[in-house]
KOLVO-65135 format. One record per residue (C-alpha): x, y, z; residue number from 1; residue in three letters. Coordinates in Angstrom, 2 decimals, m for minus. Example, Ala and Ser with C-alpha at 12.3 -4.5 7.8 and 13.67 -1.06 7.14 Angstrom:
2
[site [12.30,m4.50,7.80],1,'ala'],
[site [13.67,m1.06,7.14],2,'ser'],
END
This chain:
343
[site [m89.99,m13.43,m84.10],1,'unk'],
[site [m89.73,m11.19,m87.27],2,'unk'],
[site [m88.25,m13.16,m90.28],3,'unk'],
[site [m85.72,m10.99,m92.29],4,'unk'],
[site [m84.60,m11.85,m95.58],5,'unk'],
[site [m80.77,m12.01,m95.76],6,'unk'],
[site [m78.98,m9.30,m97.42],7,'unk'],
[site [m77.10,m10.02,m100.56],8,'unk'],
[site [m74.03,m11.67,m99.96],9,'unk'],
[site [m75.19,m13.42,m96.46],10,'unk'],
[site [m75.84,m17.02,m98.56],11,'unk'],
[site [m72.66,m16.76,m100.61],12,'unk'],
[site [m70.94,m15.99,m97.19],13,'unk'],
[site [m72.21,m19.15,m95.69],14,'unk'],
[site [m71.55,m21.06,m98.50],15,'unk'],
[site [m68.20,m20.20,m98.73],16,'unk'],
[site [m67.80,m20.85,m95.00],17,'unk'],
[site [m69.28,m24.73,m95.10],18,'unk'],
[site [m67.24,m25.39,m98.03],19,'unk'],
[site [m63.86,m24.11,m96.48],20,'unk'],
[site [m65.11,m26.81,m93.25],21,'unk'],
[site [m65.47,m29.62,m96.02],22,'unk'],
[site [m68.79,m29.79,m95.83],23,'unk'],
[site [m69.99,m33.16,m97.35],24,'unk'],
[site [m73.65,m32.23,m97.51],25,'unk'],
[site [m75.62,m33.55,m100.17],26,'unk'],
[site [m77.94,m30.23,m100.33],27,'unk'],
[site [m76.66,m27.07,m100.13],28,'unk'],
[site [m77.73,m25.21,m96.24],29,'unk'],
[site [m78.76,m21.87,m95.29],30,'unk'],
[site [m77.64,m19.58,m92.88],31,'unk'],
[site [m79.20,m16.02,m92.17],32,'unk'],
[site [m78.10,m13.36,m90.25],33,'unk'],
[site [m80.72,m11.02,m88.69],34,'unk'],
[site [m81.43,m9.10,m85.06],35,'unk'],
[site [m82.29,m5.94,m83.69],36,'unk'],
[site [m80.88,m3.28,m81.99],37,'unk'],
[site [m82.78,m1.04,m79.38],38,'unk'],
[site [m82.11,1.61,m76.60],39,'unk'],
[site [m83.75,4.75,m74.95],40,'unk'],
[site [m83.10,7.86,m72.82],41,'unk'],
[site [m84.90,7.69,m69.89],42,'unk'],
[site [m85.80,8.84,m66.17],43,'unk'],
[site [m86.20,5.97,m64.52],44,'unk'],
[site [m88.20,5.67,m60.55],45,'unk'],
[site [m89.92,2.80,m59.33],46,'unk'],
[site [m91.95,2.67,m56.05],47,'unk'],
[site [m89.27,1.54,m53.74],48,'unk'],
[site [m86.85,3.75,m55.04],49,'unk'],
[site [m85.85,6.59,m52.64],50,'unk'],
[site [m83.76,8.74,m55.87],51,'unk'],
[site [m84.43,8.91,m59.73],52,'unk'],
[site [m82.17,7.42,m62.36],53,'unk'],
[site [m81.17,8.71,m65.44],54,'unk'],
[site [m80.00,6.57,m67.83],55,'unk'],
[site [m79.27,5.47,m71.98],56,'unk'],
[site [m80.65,2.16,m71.83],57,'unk'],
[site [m80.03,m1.21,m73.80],58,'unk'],
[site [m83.45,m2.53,m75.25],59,'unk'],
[site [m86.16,m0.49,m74.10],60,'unk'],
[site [m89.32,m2.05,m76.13],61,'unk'],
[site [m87.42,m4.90,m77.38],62,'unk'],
[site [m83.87,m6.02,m75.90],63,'unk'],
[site [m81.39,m6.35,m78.21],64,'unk'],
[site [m79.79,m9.18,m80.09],65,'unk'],
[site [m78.24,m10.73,m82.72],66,'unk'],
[site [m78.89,m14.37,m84.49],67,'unk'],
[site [m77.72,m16.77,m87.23],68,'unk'],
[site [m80.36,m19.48,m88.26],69,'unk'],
[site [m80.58,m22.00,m91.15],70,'unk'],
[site [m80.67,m25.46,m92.08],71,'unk'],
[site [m80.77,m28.27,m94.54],72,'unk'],
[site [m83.20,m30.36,m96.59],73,'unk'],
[site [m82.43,m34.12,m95.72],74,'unk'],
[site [m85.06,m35.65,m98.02],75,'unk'],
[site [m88.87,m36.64,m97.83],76,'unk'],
[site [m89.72,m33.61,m96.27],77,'unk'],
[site [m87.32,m33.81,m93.39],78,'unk'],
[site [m84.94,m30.73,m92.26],79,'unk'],
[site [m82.40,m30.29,m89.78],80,'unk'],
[site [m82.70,m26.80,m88.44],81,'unk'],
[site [m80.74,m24.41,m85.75],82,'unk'],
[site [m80.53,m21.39,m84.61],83,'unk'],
[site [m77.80,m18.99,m82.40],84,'unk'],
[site [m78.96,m16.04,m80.74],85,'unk'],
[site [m76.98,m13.95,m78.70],86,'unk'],
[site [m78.15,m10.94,m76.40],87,'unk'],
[site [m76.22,m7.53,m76.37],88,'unk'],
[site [m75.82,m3.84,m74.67],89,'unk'],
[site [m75.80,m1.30,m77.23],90,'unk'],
[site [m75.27,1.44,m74.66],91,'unk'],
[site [m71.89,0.22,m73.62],92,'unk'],
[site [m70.73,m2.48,m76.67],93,'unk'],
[site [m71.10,m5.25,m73.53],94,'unk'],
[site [m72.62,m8.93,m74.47],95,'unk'],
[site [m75.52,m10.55,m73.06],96,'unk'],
[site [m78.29,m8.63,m71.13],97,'unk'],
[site [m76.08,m8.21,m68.28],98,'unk'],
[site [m72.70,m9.63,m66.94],99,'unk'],
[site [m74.73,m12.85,m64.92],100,'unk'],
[site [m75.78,m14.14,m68.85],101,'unk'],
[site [m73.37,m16.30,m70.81],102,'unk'],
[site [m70.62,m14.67,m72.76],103,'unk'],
[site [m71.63,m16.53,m75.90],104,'unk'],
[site [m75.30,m17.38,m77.32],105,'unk'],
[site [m77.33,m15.64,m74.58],106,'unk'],
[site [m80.38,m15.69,m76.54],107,'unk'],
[site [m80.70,m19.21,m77.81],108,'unk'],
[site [m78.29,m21.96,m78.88],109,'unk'],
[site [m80.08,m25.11,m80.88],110,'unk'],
[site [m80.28,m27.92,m83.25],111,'unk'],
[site [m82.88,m30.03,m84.03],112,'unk'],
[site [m85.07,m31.94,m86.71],113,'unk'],
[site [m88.71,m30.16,m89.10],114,'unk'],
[site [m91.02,m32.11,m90.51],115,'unk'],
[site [m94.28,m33.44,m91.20],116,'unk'],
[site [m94.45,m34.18,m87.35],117,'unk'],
[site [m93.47,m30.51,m86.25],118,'unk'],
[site [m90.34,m29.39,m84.52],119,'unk'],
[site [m88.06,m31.37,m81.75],120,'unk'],
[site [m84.96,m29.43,m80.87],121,'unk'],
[site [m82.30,m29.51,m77.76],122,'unk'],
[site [m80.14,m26.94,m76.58],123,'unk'],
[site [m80.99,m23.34,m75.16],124,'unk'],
[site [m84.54,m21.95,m75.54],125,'unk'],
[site [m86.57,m18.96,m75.08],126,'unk'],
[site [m88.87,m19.96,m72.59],127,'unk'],
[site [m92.56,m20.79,m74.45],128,'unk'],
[site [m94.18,m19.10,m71.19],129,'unk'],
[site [m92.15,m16.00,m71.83],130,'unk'],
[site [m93.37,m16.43,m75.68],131,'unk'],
[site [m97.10,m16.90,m74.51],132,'unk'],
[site [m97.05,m13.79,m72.18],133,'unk'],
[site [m95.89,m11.27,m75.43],134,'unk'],
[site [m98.73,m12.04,m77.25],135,'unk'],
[site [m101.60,m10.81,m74.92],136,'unk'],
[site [m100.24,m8.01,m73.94],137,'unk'],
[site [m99.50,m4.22,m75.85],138,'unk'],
[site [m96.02,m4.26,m74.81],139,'unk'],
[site [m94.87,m7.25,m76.20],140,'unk'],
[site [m91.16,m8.68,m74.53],141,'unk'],
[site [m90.40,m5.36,m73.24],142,'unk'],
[site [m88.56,m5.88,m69.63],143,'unk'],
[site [m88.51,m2.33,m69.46],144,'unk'],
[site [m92.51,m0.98,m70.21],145,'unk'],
[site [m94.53,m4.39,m70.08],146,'unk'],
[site [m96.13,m4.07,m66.68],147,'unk'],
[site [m97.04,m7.70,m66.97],148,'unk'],
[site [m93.43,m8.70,m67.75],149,'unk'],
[site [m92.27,m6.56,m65.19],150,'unk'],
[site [m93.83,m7.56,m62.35],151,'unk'],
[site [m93.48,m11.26,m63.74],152,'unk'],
[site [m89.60,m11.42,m64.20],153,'unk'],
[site [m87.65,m7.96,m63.24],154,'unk'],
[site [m86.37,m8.68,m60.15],155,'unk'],
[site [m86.59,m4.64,m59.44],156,'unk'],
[site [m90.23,m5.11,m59.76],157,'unk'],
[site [m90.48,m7.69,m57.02],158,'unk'],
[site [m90.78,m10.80,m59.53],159,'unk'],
[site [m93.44,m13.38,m59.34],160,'unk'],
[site [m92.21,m16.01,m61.64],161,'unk'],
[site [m89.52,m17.97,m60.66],162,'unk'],
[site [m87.06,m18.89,m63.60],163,'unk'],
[site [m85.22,m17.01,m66.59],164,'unk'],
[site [m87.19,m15.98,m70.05],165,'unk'],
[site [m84.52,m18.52,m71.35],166,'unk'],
[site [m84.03,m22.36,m70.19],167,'unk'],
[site [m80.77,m24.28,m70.78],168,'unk'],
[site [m80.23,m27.75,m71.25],169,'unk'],
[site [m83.96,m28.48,m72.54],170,'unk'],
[site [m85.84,m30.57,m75.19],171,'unk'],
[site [m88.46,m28.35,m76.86],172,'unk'],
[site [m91.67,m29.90,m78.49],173,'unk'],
[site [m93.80,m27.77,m80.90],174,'unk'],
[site [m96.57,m29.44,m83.34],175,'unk'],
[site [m97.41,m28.88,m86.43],176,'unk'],
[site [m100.54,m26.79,m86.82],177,'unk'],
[site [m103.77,m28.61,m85.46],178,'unk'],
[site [m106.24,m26.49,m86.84],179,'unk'],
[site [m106.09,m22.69,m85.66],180,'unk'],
[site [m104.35,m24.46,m82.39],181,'unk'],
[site [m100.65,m24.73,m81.76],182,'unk'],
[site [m98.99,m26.64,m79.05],183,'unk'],
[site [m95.55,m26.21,m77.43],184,'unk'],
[site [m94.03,m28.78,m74.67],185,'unk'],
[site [m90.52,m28.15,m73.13],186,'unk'],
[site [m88.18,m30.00,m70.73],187,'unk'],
[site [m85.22,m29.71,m68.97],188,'unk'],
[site [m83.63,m32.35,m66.75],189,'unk'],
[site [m82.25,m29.83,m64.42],190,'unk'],
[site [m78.79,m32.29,m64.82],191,'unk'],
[site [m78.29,m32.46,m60.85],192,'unk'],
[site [m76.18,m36.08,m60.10],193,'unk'],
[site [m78.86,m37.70,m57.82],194,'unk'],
[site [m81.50,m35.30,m57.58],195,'unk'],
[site [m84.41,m35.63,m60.55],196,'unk'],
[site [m86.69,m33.20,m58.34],197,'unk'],
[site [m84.83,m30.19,m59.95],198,'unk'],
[site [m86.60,m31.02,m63.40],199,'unk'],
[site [m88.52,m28.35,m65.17],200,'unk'],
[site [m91.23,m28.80,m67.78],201,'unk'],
[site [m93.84,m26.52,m69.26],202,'unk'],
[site [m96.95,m27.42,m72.10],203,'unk'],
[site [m98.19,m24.46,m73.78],204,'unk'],
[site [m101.45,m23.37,m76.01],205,'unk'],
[site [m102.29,m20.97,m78.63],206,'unk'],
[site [m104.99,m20.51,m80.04],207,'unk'],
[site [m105.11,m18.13,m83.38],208,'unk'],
[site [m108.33,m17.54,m85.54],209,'unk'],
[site [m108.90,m14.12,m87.55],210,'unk'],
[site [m108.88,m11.01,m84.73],211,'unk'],
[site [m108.86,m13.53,m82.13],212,'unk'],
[site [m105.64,m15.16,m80.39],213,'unk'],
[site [m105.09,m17.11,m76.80],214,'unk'],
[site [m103.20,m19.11,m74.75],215,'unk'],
[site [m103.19,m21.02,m72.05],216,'unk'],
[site [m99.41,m21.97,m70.48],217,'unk'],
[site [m98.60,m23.83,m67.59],218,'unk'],
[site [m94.78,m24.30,m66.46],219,'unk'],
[site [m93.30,m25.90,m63.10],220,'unk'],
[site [m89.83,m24.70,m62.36],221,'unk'],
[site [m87.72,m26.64,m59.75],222,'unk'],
[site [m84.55,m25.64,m58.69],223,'unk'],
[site [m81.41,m26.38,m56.31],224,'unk'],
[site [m80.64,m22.35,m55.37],225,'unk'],
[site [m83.60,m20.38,m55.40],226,'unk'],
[site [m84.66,m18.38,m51.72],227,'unk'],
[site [m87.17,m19.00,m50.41],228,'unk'],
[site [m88.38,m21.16,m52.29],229,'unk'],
[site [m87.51,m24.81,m53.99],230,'unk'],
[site [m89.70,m24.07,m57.51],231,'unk'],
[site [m92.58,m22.68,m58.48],232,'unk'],
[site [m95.88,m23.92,m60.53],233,'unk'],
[site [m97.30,m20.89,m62.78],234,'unk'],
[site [m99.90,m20.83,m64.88],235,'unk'],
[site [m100.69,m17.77,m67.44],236,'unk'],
[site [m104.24,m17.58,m69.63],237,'unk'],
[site [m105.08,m14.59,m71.71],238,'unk'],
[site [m106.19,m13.57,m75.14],239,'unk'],
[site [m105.83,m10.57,m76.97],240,'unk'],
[site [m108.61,m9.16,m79.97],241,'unk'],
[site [m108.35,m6.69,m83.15],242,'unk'],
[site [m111.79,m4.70,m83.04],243,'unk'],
[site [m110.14,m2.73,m85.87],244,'unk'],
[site [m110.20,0.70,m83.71],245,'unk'],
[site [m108.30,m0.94,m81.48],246,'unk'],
[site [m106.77,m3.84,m79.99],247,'unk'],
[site [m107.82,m4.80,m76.15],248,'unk'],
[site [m105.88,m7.66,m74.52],249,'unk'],
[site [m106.03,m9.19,m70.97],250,'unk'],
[site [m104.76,m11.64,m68.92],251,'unk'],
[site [m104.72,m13.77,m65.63],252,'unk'],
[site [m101.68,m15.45,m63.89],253,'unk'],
[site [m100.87,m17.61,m60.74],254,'unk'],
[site [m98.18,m18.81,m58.91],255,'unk'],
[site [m97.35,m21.04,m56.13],256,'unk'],
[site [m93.90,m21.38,m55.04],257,'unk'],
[site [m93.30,m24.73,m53.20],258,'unk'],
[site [m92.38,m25.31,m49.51],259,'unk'],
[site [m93.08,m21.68,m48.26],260,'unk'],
[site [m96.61,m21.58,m50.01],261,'unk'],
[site [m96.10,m18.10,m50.83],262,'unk'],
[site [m98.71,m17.77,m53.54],263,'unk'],
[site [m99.58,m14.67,m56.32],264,'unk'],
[site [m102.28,m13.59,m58.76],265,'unk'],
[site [m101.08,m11.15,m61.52],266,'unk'],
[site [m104.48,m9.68,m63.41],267,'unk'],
[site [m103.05,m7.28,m66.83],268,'unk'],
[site [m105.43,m5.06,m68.93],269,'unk'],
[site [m104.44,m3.48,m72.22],270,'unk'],
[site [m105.18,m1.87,m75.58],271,'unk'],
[site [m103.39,m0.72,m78.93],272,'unk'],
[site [m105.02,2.12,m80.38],273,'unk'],
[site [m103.74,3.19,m84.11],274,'unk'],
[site [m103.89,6.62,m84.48],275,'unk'],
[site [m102.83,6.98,m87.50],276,'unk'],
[site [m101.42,4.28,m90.92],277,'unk'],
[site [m98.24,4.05,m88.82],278,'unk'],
[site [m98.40,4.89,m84.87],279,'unk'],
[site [m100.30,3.59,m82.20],280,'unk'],
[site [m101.09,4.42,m78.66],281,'unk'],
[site [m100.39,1.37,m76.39],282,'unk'],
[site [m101.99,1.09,m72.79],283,'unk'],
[site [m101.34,m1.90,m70.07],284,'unk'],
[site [m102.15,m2.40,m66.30],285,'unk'],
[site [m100.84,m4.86,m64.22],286,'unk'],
[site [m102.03,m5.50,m60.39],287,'unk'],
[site [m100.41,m8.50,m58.39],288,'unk'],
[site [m101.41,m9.34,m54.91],289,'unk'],
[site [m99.25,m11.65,m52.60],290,'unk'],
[site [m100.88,m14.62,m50.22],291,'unk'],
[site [m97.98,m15.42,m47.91],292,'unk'],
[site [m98.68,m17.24,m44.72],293,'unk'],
[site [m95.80,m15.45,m42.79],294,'unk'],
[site [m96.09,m11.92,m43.78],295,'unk'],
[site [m98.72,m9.18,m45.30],296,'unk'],
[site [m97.49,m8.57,m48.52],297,'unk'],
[site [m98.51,m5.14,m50.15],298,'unk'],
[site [m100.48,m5.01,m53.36],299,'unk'],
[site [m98.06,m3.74,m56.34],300,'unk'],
[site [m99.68,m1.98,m59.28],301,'unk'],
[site [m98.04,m0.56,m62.61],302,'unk'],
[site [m99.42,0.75,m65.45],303,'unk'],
[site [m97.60,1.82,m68.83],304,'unk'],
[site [m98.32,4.30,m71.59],305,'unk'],
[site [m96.90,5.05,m74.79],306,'unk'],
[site [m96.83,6.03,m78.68],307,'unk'],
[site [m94.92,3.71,m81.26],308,'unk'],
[site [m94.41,5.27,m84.28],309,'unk'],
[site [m93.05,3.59,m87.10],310,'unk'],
[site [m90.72,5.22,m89.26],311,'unk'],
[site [m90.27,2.34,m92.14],312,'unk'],
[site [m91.36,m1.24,m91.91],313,'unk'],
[site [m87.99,m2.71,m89.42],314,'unk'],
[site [m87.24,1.22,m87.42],315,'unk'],
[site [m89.59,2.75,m84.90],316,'unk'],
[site [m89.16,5.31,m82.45],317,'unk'],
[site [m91.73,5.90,m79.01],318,'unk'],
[site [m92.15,7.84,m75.96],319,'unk'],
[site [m93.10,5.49,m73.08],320,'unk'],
[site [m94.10,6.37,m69.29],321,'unk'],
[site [m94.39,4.05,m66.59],322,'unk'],
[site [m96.38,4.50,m63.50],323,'unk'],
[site [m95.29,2.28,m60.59],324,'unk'],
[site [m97.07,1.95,m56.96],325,'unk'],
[site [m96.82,m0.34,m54.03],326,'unk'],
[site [m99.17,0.41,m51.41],327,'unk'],
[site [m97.71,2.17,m48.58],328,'unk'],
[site [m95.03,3.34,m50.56],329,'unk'],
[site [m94.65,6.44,m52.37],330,'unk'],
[site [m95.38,6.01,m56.37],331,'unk'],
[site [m92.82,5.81,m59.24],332,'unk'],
[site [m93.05,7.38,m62.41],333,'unk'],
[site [m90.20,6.52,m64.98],334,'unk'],
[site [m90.47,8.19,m68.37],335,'unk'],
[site [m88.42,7.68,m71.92],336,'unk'],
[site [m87.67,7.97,m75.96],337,'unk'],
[site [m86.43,5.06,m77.63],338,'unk'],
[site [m85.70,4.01,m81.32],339,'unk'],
[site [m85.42,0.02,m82.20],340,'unk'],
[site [m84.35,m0.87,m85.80],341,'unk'],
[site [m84.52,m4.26,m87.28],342,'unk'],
[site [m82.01,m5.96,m89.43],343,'unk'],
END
């Protein structure tokens, strides 16, 4: 997450704001304002689609959002922090990534305690195995280009991973840093009367030394409405290094969804390439293959290409193009120009 200092007038704002609530505190808090907004022209055909789309698009290499966060110094190096995030369409004005999100802080929604002992927060949370899968990969969070998010989480795209890139109702763990190592643990009670098999929980490593970063995340997702299947374990390793001519990144996933034993293996390839001070060429590849005991599941392949350029240090604009192929199906090719800007 890019940090963006508040423009003048955002602290005075929130100021005001706790003070007309009759705020008691005993130090003054924080509050910044901060988010992104993204979209793209496109032509968009994937491999099972029988007619091409075109379409202005929300998000495109980032989906767009906006977010409040702050917090408060309560005294021998203790801090109570949040943070409110909510997901919009800047193509039609509408909130939330689509109508099925909530109509209020899509994005994230929590509170929780900093310290010497890390982070330990409750409420809504990007998913840390969402968060691990951006960083070894050249397409970042895109749920538009990233042919490893695609094929992990766009249901369009035939997803493997079971779950949204954002849990509700969890306890989220992170540590303070152990070295070059970081660790995240999250957990959600799932908040079914009777029924503690719908918990979900994930732990999650990175690993970040000069050119060099990893991870190694492991989530298991149960549910009480997903077809076919009751919940899913996944696991995602990959690392990502900066040769200096270029960045090369690459990953492994697997899945196993419970009771139908329908199981996947995701294998991504990728590469940055700067060109020139300020725009890079960005390559991925993504190949899952399907073991299900019931059925012979084609292989599915994408691959994505495109140029960022950046116009300032928070607006870029790009040209992406997405190839998309099941076998036994004819291939997709989906094309677009986008511009993000960061405020």
């Amino acid at each position: 997450m890019n940090h963006i200092p508040p423009r003048l007038g955002v602290r005075l704002l929130a100021g005001l704001l706790l003070a007309g609530c009759g705020a008691g505190a005993a130090a003054p808090a924080e509050v910044q304002v901060y988010g992104l907004i993204g979209t793209f022209a496109g032509s968009i055909k994937r491999s099972d689609s029988i007619a091409r789309t075109q379409q202005i698009g929300s998000g495109g290499l980032t989906t767009s959002y906006l977010g409040f966060r702050g917090g408060e110094e309560l005294g021998d190096g203790l801090r109570a922090v949040f943070q409110l995030e909510t997901f919009f369409q800047p193509d039609n004005g509408g909130a939330g990534r689509s109508a099925a999100d909530p109509s209020g802080f899509s994005r994230s929604g929590w509170v929780g305690l900093q310290g010497a002992f890390g982070q330990l927060t409750m409420g809504r949370h990007t998913s840390p195995y969402y968060v691990s899968m951006q960083v070894i990969n050249p397409f970042g969070s895109s749920v538009a280009f990233s042919p490893l998010v695609v094929q992990s989480y766009v249901a369009s795209f035939s997803n493997t991973v079971i779950g949204d890139t954002v849990w509700n109702n969890a306890v989220q763990y992170v540590t303070p840093a152990l070295g070059d190592v970081s660790v995240t643990a999250i957990y959600a009670p799932g908040e079914v009367a009777g029924d503690s098999s719908v918990r979900n929980y994930g732990l999650h490593l990175r690993y970040k030394h000069g050119a060099l970063a990893a991870i190694l995340s492991g989530q298991r997702v149960r549910t009480a409405a997903v077809a076919p299947s009751t919940g899913q374990d996944a696991w995602l390793a990959g690392m990502s290094y900066d040769f200096g001519p270029a960045k090369l990144y690459g990953s492994a996933q697997t899945t196993n969804n419970a009771v139908t034993a329908i199981k996947s293996r995701t294998y991504q390839a990728g590469a940055s390439v700067p060109v020139t001070p300020t725009g890079s060429i960005l390559f991925s590849w993504a190949r899952t293959g399907i073991d299900n005991p019931r059925a012979v599941v084609p292989t599915h392949n994408t691959a994505g290409l495109g140029y960022d350029y950046y116009l300032s240090k928070r607006t870029d604009v790009y040209a992406t193009y997405l190839y998309d192929r099941i076998n036994g199906r004819a291939s997709g090719n989906s094309y677009a120009l986008g511009i993000r800007h960061l405020f």
